[in-house]
DRENNU-508044 format. One record per atom (N, C-alpha, C): x negated, y negated, z; residue in one letter. Coordinates in steps of 0.05 Angstrom, whole numbers, plus 5000, padded with zeros to 4 digits. Atoms other than C-alpha are relative to their C-alpha. Layout:
N
XYZa...
//
This chain:
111
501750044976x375093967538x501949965024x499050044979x377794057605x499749785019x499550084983x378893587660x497249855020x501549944987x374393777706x496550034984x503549965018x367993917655x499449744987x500250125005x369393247641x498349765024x501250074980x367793047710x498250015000x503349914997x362093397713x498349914985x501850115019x358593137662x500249765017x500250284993x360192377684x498350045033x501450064972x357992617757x496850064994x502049915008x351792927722x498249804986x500750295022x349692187680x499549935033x500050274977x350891817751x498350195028x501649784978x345092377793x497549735010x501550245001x339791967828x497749984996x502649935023x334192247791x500449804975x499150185017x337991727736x499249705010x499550294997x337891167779x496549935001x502549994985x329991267807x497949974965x502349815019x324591347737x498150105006x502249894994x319391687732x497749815015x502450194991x313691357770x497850034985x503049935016x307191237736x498449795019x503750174984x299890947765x498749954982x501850065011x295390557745x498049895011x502250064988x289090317773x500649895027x500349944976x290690517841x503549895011x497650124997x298790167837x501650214985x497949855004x304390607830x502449894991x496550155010x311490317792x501650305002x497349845003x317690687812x502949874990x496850115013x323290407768x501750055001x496049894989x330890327786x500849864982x497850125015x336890277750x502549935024x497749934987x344290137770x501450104986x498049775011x348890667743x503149965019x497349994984x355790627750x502150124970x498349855005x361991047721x502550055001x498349884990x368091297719x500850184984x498249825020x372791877686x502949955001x496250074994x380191927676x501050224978x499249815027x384892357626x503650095028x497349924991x391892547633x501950234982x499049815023x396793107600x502649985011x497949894999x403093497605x499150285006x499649774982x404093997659x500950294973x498749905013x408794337606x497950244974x502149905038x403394357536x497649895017x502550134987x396594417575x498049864983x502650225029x393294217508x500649654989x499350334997x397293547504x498249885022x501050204987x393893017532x496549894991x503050025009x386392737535x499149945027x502450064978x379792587583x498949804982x501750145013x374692127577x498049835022x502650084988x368591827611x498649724995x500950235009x364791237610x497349945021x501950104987x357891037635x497849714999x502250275010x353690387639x497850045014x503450104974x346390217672x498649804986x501150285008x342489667669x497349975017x502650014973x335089587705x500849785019x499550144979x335089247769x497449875019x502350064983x328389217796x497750294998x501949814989x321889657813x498049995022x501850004970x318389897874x497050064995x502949985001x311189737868x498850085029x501649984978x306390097913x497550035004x502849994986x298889897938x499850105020x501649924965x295890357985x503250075012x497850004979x300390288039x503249884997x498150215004x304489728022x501749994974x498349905017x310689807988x502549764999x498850185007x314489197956x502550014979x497450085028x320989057906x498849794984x499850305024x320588617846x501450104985x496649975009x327788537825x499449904961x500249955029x328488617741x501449634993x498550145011x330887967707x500949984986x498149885021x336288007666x500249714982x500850255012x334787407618x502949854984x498250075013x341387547578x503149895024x498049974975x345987507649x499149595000x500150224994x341986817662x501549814979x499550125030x343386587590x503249944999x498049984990x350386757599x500849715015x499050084977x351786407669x498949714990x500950305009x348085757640x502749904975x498450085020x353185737583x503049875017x498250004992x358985837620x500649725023x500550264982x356985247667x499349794993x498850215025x355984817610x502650014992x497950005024x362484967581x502549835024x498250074980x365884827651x498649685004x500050215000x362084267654x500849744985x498150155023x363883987592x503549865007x497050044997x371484077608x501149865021x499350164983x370983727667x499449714995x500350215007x367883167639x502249914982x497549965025x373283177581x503049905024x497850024979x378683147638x499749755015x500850214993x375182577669x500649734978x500250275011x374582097613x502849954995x496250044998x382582287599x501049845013x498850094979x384382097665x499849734992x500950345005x380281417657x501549884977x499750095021x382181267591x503750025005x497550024991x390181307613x500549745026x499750324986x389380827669x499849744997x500350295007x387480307628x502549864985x
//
């Protein structure tokens, strides 16, 4: 696989027909669902042996929100990412912990 057809494909994943879904209706409310898509490619060879070397690609997405629309009126309601919160709560326990841990050190040396 070449280079370039490698590109294409990754630029072809990250179109913004990908990012947008299909919209659907239902009793008179429209959902247009978004993602965020993001990407890159890379690959390297020898000028010399054009078949030495490699490519390669990589894509993520993740929902982000959807655009609800009544009638006229056309609002966001952003996706919640439950495992992101889950996460960021740990990590702020764990720092909290270690600061407490560092604390009672300190104390427990001055005595």
């Amino acid at each position: 696989m070449r280079v370039m057809d490698v590109v294409n494909e990754a630029k072809g994943a990250m179109r913004a027909s990908e990012v947008f879904g299909t919209p659907y209706e239902k009793n008179g409310v429209t959902i247009i669902p978004a993602a965020k898509i993001a990407g890159g490619a890379g690959g390297g060879g020898d000028e010399g042996q054009p078949q030495a070397g490699g490519v390669g690609f990589g894509v993520s997405s993740r929902p982000v929100g959807a655009f609800v629309v009544k009638g006229t009126d056309v609002s966001w309601q952003p996706a919640l990412d439950l495992n992101r919160i889950i996460l960021m709560g740990q990590v702020v326990a764990i720092v909290a912990l270690l600061t407490a841990r560092a604390i009672v050190k300190a104390a427990t040396k001055r005595r």
